[in-house]
C-alpha angles and dihedrals in degrees: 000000000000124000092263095061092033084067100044085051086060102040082053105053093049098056100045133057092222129060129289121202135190101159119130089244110050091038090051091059089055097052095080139058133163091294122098078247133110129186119156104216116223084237153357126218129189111205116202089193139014092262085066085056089047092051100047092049100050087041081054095041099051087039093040100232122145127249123210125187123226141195130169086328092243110131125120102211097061087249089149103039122102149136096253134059114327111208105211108200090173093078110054104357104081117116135123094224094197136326117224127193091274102011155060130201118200152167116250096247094060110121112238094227093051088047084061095049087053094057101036088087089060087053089244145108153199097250104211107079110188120194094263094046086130090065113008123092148229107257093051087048088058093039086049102041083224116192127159147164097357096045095119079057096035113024116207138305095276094057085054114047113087087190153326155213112233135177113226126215099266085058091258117145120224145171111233132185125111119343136191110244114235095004115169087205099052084039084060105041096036106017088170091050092044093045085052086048094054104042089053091042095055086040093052096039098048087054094037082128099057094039089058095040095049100059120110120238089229115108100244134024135178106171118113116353127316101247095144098083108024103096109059123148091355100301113116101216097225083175100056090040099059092040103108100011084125091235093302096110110037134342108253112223111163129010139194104220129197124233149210134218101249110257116269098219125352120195128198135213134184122199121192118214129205082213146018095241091056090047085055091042087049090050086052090050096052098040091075087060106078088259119173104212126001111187125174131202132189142223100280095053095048093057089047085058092051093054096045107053123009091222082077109046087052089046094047116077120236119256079026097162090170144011136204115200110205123198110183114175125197132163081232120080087187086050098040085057102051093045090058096045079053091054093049092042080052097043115038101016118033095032100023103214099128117059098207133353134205113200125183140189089183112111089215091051096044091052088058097052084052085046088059101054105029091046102042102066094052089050090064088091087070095078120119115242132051104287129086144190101270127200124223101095102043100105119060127124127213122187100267093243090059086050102100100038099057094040075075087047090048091054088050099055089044090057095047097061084037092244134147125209145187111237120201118153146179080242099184084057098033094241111159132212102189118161130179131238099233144134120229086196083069115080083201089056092048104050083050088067101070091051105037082057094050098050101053105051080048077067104036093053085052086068095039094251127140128249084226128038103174111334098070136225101283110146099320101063109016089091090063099035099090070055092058105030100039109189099356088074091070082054079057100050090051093047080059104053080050106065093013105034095167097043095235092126103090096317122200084040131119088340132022144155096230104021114197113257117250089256093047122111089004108171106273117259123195135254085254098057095045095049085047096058117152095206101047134034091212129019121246119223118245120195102212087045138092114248109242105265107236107246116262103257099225124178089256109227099195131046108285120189105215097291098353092122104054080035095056088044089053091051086078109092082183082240082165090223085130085074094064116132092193117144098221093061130057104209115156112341093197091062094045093056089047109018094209121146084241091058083055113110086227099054083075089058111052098034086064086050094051090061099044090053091049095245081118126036120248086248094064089064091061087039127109095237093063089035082067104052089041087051086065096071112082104193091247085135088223091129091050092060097027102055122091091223092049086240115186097223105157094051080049089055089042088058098044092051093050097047081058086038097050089050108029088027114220131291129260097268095039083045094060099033083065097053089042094128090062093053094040082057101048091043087046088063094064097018097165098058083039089048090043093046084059095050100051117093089211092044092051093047090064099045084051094057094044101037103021094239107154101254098212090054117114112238139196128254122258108237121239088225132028112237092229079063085053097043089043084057087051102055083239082132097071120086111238132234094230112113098190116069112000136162138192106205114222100209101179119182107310102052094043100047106018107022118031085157090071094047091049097047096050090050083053103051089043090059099039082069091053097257125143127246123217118167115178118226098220104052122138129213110280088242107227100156098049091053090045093058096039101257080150094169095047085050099050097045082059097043092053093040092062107035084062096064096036095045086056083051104056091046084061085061098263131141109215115230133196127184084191097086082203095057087043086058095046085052092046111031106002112051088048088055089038091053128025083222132140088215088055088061099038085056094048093044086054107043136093145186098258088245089053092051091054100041078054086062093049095048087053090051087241094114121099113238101189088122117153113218131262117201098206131109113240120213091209113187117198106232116229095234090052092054084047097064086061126091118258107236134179097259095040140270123315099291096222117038124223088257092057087045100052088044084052091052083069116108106233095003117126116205114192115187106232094181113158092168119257114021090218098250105097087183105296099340091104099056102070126103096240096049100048103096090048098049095055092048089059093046099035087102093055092048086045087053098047092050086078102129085210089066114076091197153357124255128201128135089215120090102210094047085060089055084058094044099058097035081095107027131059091214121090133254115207143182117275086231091063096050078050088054098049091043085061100051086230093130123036094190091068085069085098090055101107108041097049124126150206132235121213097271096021136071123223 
């Protein structure tokens, strides 16, 4: 950080209550969105109250630097990237400030979905739903106007704000809302606000002409500033005019929102097309029946679907080219059905445009329909090759009757520049979504852009649509928007110098007197990717443009394959779905305890890139700083399955720890947890003083002050005897000499050292069902935790010790087996990552958590069922790393894991799913001193929900959850294995199971 920005930090810092950054790093995480743009900003700052927003705007304004607003950074247009002071309202600002009958008053970080929830128990909502409702919030909603798939239901923003704070340009805050023009009274009481009343009002009503005559015919339109509809009766709407100026022309900081009543009963139809033009044709048809939301995909997406979830491909027809996707809403189920029926007889009977049609009432089955169209586009990312869906033309609107016919014009254009594209569109309004196939790595593809561009608005103003339909200008459009407004731009430009005479708010947006060129400020790409092309050989030069950065050549501490690494890095659009907060998903508990731009899964991302593209030096990647933001990611593999682009976020934090740990080493607690097996031995050899050592309040005061292990955390016993002892005295050690079912039982720490009943009980019910145990003497801990703070070396001397011994095993003809979920996931995703061995993968090809094994067996008819049964209810929690060991797919995880399923197969026995998301543990994160009280705020839900006096025990396969889940309870929590145990009278000692309890520092 130079001298310049040192001292901004600190001027800064001394006028606001919240925090103020310059350095490289956490700059460096605010200079992308979801847009193909980059633009490192000079500083964040992070405001806690609107007199921070006033500071730091007058401290801009008398410096000239710009200012530029910032939600969730999710747009795909760069309307909130610059080279000044980025304002982040996502942080601090996020409260619902109240909720009236009709209204809601807000902060501008509040997310839009959370805002819903709010409000749900009120039985209301914020109509406009834009794609990113889960994560977006509300201030960007109003700067953008968003709207979505309900439009045709909602509207947008500005039909729905009743009124706002803003800060102006000068720093000044004012309430804005409609206002009387030339009113003595509001002269009097806001001479500032009336004199801005009054100057608009004389501009907008001098070029009233040109700002009819320049709309376009289209439905909606968010290119430039809405001037057509904000002086009515003689009130000048404030409020509906500065809704979608994209921050250029005042900072938005609180806001009074309209509702809706909820929707009694919603019903949902899906119509499948032989073409495109037919699909249009369809949406014109149902548009004239009071629909509620009308979206189209094409071909492309829909194949994209089949692969990705075999419900829909089940769901999908055959020979599909297009699909409508139909919401209708009445207060009347009895209506709500008729009308559908209405809308299938039109459409695929009387007119004969749709060849077949599913429609549904059931919430489930409706989700999953949503699920179809609002998950696919986002996935495209997923797509093998080097090009990817861009947006940059993905917004423009046409009027719906000209819908069909340039869906054939847009083709055509397409074909001219020989480009593909993705088309999903808001069909009943005639809203498209259309995105390239292109490679920014490639100069050719990049010079495309610009015309391609070009050549379509052209298009799309011959039609009297608009460039931009609900995202905004930002950097993608404003260098074509004097094209499309004419001399209303000029109007636009004035309306600018009136609210933002020196150009600091967001400048370059919406209007500008050198607007950037589509191909400036792209987001970097290295050297590798654009050698690698897939387009061009050799690329070709190209003058305006940045020559590729040669990736950093960093001594790599994972398994790469050539360019995996900047590629993996690339996959990351930045969509920002990684910040959801939604309770049916459990992406990133860190950033759900703390919602910051570093706890988001993609800061990871981009921050890596940013190295190997040179926007960062090699240095920043051992530093503290990036230490930190790589730290919040606790290796719990959400954000893997959870996000749309099938990012691997959490190898990508795992290679950025251990490039800090290879060169700074680990700390002390780190040090220790990874050698936890050595302690646990030792411990193990005099386990009551041990035992007793964890009990005592004194004693675990004082391991908390030397080893940083949270002193009021419940811990497990240490065992009087290691299982592998035990195993050793039961000849399970030797290999046997059967060559049908046969298992090597992977034990790993907890089993050996805390709970040998487990262990026991799993090597029972195996053979009760006539498999055979091996369990080999010189195994070595999984090593989950090394792997999870970036002791890279440690992990890999254990991975290859193992594999060693495993790999010789299966080719005996074992399965390996693990009860620890967390081993289960080193066998199968991390050792592979850790050696570039066949071995590695033929151990991971041939391993299972110890339940799936079993429920394997049940699926094959090969598992005994004579289980008595038990008449208790279950509170069974899904371990991350179990839902880890599933494969992502489009519609979401298997809903029910093999541990829920085995528990189910109990006569008598009620399991009742208590998820909450994450328990809080993430391994033994959890455990350290500095990480308690976090953990149990994000598991408080799970421990709420186990103190049900309905439910006997707790249920999880995982071993740290059970530590979680009885930090608050007295009951146990056990392993599912060890209910299906005792089910099957196999180990009188488990009698006792039920009715175990925990002390104060100690689990059951």
């Amino acid at each position: 950080m130079d001298k310049e920005r040192e001292r901004i930090q600190a001027d800064l810092r001394g006028l606001i209550e919240g925090d103020a950054r310059c350095d490289d790093v956490f700059v460096q995480m605010y200079a992308s969105d979801a847009s193909i743009f980059e633009l490192r900003p000079l500083a964040v700052v992070r405001p806690k109250s609107v007199d921070d927003v006033s500071a730091v705007v007058k401290y801009a304004a008398e410096r000239g630097i710009p200012i530029h607003a910032r939600g969730a950074g999710t747009g795909v247009a760069g309307e909130s990237l610059g080279n000044g002071i980025v304002i982040d309202f996502s942080h601090s600002m996020r409260r619902v400030i109240s909720i009236d009958e009709h209204t809601a008053r807000v902060q501008p970080g509040v997310v839009h979905a959370n805002l819903n929830r709010h409000l749900a128990r009120r039985g209301r909502l914020f109509g406009p739903d834009p794609a990113t409702r889960s994560v977006t919030t509300m201030g960007s909603v109003l700067a953008l106007d968003g709207s979505g798939s309900h439009w045709l239901k909602y509207g947008s923003a500005r039909s729905r704000v009743k009124s706002m704070q803003v800060v102006l340009a000068d720093g000044e805050i004012m309430e804005v809302n409609k206002h009387l023009i030339g009113d003595p009274a509001e002269a009097a009481a806001a001479p500032r606000r009336s004199e801005l009343v009054q100057r608009l009002t004389d501009l907008i009503m001098r070029h009233a002409d040109t700002i009819r005559n320049q709309q376009p015919k289209s439905l909606v339109n968010r290119s430039g500033y809405h001037l057509n509809d904000v002086v009515e009766q003689g009130q000048l709407d404030l409020a509906r005019l500065l809704v979608g100026s994209e921050g250029t022309l005042a900072l938005i900081t609180e806001a009074t929102v309209i509702t809706d009543p909820l929707p009694l009963h919603r019903g949902v139809a899906l119509f499948f097309f032989e073409r495109l033009d037919l699909a249009a044709r369809g949406a014109l048809e149902a548009a004239n029946l009071d629909i509620s939301a009308c979206d189209l995909m094409d071909r492309r997406l829909l194949t994209i679907a089949r692969e990705a979830n075999p419900r829909f491909e089940a769901l999908i027809p055959r020979g599909c080219e297009a699909l409508l996707l139909i919401e209708l809403q009445d207060d009347s189920e009895s209506d709500l059905r008729a009308r559908i029926q209405n809308l299938v007889n039109r459409l695929q009977r009387r007119k004969r445009l749709a060849f077949d049609s599913r429609s549904t009432l059931d919430r489930e089955e409706r989700n999953l329909y949503w699920r179809l169209t609002r998950r696919v586009v986002p996935t495209l990312y997923r797509l093998k090759g080097s090009t990817r869906p861009l947006p940059f033309i993905e917004d423009i609107a046409v009027p719906p009757a000209q819908l069909p016919d340039f869906l054939v014009t847009l083709q055509n254009v397409l074909k001219a520049h020989q480009v593909t594209a993705s088309l999903f569109a808001h069909a009943a309004h005639g809203q498209l979504h259309v995105r390239p196939f292109l490679d920014l790595a490639n100069p050719d593809n990049v010079r495309k852009m610009q015309g391609l561009a070009a050549d379509l608005y052209d298009e799309v103003l011959r039609v009297g649509g608009t460039i931009s339909g609900e995202h905004g200008d930002g950097l993608s459009r404003t260098w074509y928007a004097r094209r499309q407004h004419g001399p209303l731009y000029d109007v636009f430009r004035d309306v600018k110098r009136v609210f933002d005479p020196q150009s600091i708010l967001n400048p370059g947006k919406v209007v500008a007197d050198a607007p950037q060129p589509l191909a400036k400020n792209l987001r970097p790409v290295t050297a590798y990717e654009a050698e690698k092309s897939s387009d061009l050989e050799e690329p070709v030069p190209v003058d305006d443009l940045p020559a590729p950065s040669p990736a950093a050549r960093l001594p790599l501490q994972l398994v790469w394959e050539e360019g995996e690494l900047p590629y993996a890095a690339r996959n990351c659009n930045g969509c920002g779905r990684c910040r959801t907060q939604s309770t049916v998903e459990r992406m990133c508990p860190v950033f759900r305890l703390a919602p910051s731009e570093e706890a988001a899964p993609r800061s990871k991302a981009n921050l890596l890139r940013a190295v190997l593209t040179g926007e960062l030096d090699r240095d920043h990647l051992t530093s503290d700083a990036f230490k930190a933001v790589a730290d919040l990611c606790v290796h719990c593999h959400q954000c893997r399955l959870e996000c749309p682009a099938g990012v691997d976020i959490p190898k990508l934090a795992v290679e950025a720890k251990g490039q800090y740990v290879a060169v700074n080493g680990l700390s002390l607690t780190d040090s220790w947890m990874t050698r936890l097996d050595t302690i646990a031995k030792w411990c193990s050899l005099s386990s009551p003083a041990a035992n007793w050592a964890l009990s005592s309040p004194t004693m675990r005061w004082m391991i908390e002050k030397l080893f940083g292990v949270a002193q009021g955390r419940k811990l497990p016993r240490f065992a009087a005897r290691s299982f592998m002892r035990l195993a050793q005295r039961r000849r399970l050690t030797r290999p046997t000499r059967r060559t049908d079912r046969k298992v090597l039982y992977f034990v790993d720490l907890y089993a050996n050292w805390f709970d040998v009943q487990l262990a026991e009980a799993f090597t029972a019910v195996l053979e009760h069902n006539g498999v055979a145990v091996y369990v080999h003497p010189r195994q070595s801990p999984a090593g989950m935790q090394s792997i999870a703070v970036g002791a890279v070396d440690r992990a890999k001397r254990l991975a290859a010790r193992n594999v060693s011994l495993l790999a010789d095993a299966v080719r005996q003809g074992y399965h390996i087996a693990s009860t620890e979920p967390s081993a289960a996931l080193c066998l199968k995703r991390e050792y592979p990552q850790l050696i570039d061995d066949d071995d590695a993968r033929l151990v991971a090809d041939n391993s299972s958590e110890a339940c799936e094994y079993l429920m394997q067996l049940h699926r094959e008819g090969r598992l005994e069922l004579d289980l008595r049964p038990m008449n208790i209810t279950v509170g069974y929690h899904q371990p991350c790393h179990v839902r880890a060991l599933a494969e992502p797919r489009l519609g979401g995880l298997p809903e029910t894991s093999a541990g829920e399923s085995l528990m189910r197969l109990i006569p008598g026995l009620n399991v009742r799913t208590i998820d909450r998301g994450c328990s809080g543990m993430a391994g033994l994160w959890g455990i350290k001193r500095q990480n308690y009280r976090s953990s149990l705020r994000s598991g408080w839900g799970l421990i709420s929900a186990l103190r049900d006096p309905l439910l006997t025990v707790g249920a999880t396969e995982c071993s740290c959850c059970k530590i979680q889940m009885e930090q608050g309870v007295s009951k146990p929590t056990v392993h599912p294995l060890k209910l299906l145990a005792l089910a099957y009278n196999l180990m009188p000692e488990l009698d006792d199971l039920l009715t175990a309890r925990s002390n104060e520092l100690l689990t059951s």
